[in-house]
N, C-alpha and C positions, 0 to 999 in steps of 0.2 A: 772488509773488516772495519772500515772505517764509521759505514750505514751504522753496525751493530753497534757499534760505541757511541754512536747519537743517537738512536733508538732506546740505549740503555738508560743513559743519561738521561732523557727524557722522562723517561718511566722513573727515574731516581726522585725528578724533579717532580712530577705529579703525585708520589706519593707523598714527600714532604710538605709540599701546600696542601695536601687535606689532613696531616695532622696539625692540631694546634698548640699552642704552647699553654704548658699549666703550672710549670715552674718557672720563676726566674729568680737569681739572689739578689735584685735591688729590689724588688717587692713583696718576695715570698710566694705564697699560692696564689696565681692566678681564678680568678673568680668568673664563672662565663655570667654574663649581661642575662636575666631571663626578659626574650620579650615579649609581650603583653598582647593578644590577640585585639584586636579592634572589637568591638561588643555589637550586635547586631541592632539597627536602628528598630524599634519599634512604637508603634503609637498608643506606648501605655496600658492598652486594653490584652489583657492573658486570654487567651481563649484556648479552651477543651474542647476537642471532639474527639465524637469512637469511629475509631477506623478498623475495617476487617480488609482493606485493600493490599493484596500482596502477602495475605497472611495463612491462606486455605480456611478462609471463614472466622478464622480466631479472633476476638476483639480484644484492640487494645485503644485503649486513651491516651492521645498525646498532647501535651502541653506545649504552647508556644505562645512566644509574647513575652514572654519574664527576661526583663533586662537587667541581670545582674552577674558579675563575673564570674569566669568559671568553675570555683572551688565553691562559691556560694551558690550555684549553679545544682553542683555535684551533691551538697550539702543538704537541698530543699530535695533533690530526688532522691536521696536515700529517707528523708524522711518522709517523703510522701510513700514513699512503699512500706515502709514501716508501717502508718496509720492504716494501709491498704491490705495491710498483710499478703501482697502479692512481689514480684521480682517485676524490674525495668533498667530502663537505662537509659542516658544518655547521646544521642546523636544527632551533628549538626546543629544547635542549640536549641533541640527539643526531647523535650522530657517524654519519654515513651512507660506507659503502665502498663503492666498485664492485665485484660480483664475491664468489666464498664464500670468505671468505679469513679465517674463525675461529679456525682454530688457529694460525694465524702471529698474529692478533690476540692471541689469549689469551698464547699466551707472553710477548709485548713485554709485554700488560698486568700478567702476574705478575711478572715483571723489574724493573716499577717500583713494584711491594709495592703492587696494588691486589688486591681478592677477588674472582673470575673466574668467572663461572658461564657457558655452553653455556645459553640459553634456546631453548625452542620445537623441533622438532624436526631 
C-alpha cells in the first residue's frame, strides 16, 4: 500500500509541473514569453529551382534563401501564389509553389530588391 501511495504521489507531482500557471493575483494574467526561432543563415542570394523529386513527376518551384521572419516569410508565399495563381506552402524555410512558375517568381522577387538566381536546371 505503501509503493501505491508513492507511485500516486508521483503521478500527482508530474502532472502539476507540466501544467503551467496563467493566473496569479499579484500580477494578473500571466503572459507566456513567445520565443523567436533563430532565422536560417543564408548568403543573400534566393535561388529558384523546379524540382519534380518525390513528387510522381509533378513540378514544383521552391524557394530558398529569403532571410526574413516567419510571418514575413508566410506573407511573401501567399503572395507569391496569389500572382502564380497556383497553391503552396511553406516547409522548413522554403517556399514550395505548384507548378514551373520561375520567371513570374523571379520577377515579383526582384521587384522587392531581393538577389535572384535560376538554380539547377
Amino acid at each position: 500500500m505503501l509503493s501505491i501511495t508513492r507511485s500516486t504521489s508521483n503521478m500527482v507531482q508530474k502532472k502539476m509541473g507540466e501544467n503551467r500557471l496563467v493566473y496569479t493575483t499579484q500580477s494578473g494574467r500571466i503572459q507566456n514569453k513567445e520565443q523567436l526561432k533563430p532565422s536560417i543563415k543564408t548568403d543573400g542570394i534566393v535561388r529558384i529551382r523546379r524540382e519534380t523529386k518525390g513528387r510522381k513527376g509533378k513540378g514544383m518551384t521552391t524557394v530558398t534563401g529569403v532571410d526574413l521572419p516567419e510571418k514575413a516569410l508566410k506573407d511573401l508565399c501567399s503572395q507569391l501564389k496569389k500572382m502564380c495563381g497556383t497553391g503552396g506552402a511553406i516547409k522548413n524555410g522554403v517556399i514550395e509553389i505548384q507548378g514551373d512558375n520561375r520567371d513570374k517568381i523571379k520577377a515579383t522577387l526582384e521587384q522587392l530588391g531581393h538577389n535572384v538566381k535560376l538554380a539547377g536546371g
